[in-house]
C-alpha positions in Angstrom: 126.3 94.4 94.6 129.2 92.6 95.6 130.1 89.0 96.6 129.2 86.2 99.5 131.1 83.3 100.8 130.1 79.9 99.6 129.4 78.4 102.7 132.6 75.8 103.3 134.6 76.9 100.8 136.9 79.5 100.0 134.7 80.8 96.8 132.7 83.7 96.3 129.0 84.2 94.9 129.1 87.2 92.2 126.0 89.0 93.5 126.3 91.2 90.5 126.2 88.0 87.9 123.5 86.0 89.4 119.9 85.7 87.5 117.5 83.1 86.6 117.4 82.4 82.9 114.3 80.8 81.3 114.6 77.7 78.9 111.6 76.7 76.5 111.6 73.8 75.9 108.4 72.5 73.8 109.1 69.3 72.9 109.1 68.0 76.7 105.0 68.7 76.2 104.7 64.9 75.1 106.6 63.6 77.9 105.0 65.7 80.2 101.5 64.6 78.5 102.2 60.6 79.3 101.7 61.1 83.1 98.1 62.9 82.8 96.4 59.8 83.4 98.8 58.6 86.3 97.5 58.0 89.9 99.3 59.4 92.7 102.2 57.9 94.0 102.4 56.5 97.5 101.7 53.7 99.5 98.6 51.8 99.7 96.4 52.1 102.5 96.0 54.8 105.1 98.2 58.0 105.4 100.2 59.7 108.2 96.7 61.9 108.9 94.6 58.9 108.5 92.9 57.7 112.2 95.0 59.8 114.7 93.3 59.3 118.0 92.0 61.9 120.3 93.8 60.3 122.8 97.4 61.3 121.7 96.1 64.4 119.9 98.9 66.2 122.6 101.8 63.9 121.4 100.8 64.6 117.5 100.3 68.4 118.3 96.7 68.2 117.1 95.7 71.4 118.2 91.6 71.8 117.3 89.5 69.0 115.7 86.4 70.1 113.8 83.2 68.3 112.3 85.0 67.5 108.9 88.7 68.6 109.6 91.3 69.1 112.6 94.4 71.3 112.6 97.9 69.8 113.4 101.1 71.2 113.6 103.4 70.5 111.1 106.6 68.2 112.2 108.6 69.7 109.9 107.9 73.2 109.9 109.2 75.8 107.2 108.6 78.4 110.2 107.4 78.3 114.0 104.0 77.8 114.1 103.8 76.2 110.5 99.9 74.2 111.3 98.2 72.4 108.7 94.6 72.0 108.3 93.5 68.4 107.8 89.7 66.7 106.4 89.8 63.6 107.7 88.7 62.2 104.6 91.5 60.8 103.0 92.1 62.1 99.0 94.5 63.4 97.1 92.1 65.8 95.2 90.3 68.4 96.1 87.5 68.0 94.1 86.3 64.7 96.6 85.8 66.9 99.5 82.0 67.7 99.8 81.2 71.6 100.6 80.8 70.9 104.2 84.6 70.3 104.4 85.8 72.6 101.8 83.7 75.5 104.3 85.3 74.0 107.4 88.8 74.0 105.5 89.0 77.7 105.2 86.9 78.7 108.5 89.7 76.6 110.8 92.2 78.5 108.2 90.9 81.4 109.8 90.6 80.1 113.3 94.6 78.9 112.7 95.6 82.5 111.2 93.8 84.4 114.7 95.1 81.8 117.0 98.9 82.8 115.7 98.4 86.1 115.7 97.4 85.7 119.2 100.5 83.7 120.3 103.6 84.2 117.9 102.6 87.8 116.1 103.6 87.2 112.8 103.9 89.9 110.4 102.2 87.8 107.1 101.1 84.1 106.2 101.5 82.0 103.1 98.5 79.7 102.9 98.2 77.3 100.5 98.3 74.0 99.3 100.6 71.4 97.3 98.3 69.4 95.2 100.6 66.0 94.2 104.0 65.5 95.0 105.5 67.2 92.1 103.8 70.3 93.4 105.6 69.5 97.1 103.0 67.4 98.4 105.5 64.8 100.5 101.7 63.4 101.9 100.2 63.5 98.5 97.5 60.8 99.2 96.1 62.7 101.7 95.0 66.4 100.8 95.9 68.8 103.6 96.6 72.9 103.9 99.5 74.8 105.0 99.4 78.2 107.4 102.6 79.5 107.5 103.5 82.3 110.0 105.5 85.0 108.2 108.5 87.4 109.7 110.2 90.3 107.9 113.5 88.7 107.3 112.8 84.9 108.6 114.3 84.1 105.3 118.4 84.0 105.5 121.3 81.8 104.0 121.2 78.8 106.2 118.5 76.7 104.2 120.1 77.6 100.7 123.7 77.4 101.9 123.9 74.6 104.7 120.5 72.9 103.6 119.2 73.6 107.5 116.5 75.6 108.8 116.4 77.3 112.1 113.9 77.6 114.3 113.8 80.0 117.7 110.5 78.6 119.3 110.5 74.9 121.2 107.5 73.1 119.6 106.0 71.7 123.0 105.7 75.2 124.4 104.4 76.5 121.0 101.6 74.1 121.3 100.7 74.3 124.4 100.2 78.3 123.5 98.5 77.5 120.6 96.4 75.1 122.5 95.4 77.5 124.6 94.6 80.2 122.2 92.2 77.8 120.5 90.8 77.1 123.4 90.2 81.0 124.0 88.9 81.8 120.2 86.6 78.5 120.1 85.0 79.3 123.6 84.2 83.1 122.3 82.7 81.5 119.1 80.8 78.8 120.7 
């Protein structure tokens, strides 16, 4: 395979030696065991989600709000176009949400997944959600659902290298496409 530059340095990557080696270790069970009956970490009170109002749904990038759930776009995307479905009921667990919202939660999935097809023609989608913040969830007091737009080869060496991500698509004129494609789907629907 080869080598690669480490980025800043003079060193090289050994394409040929690199794998990922598996460690059991069983005795971390009881540690892992003492947090079963923790709560959640974060801060009392309401989350980031919690209460946005209509009135600045434009300077939030809240693109569609539903009966039980709204969609947002996320501020710090992992791709262009990265939205997140929201309940406004504020829980970490999934279990709290009533059917109602759990139905609403994958129908605006849907509505999110045609209205970037529409504007941004991705390839794929990861959907998906990280339940607690040792799954990922940085909001974890406030359940939520990620749509990711997907592009053969959006992956590359700047977020494992220089730790940054780069995005070709300025988020104003993303959402005001978006915007407008939900305004398109939801008119043929309603």
């Amino acid at each position: 395979m080869g080598s690669i530059p480490i980025f800043g340095t003079t060193n090289q990557y050994n394409l040929d030696t690199i794998s990922m080696h598996r460690m059991y270790s069983p005795w971390r069970e009881v540690y892992m065991q003492s947090f079963k009956d923790e709560k959640p970490a974060g801060e009392e009170g309401k989350s980031v989600f919690a209460d946005l109002p209509p009135e600045e749904d434009e300077k939030r990038f809240v693109l569609y709000r539903g009966k039980t759930c709204f969609i947002i776009m996320n501020l710090y995307p992992y791709n262009c176009g990265h939205l997140m479905v929201i309940p406004y009921l504020q829980t970490p667990d999934f279990s709290d949400l009533d059917q109602e919202t759990k139905l609403e939660v994958m129908e605006l999935t849907d509505l999110s997944i045609k209205a970037l097809k529409l504007t941004l023609r991705p390839q794929g989608f990861n959907v998906g959600a990280n339940l607690g913040r040792v799954a990922g969830g940085s909001v974890d007091t406030h359940i939520h659902f990620h749509i990711v737009p997907r592009w053969e080869g959006d992956t590359n060496f700047m977020p494992v290298l220089a730790d940054a991500k780069v995005l070709s698509n300025d988020m104003h004129s993303t959402y005001s496409n978006l915007k407008k494609a939900f305004a398109d789907l939801t008119q043929v629907q309603g």
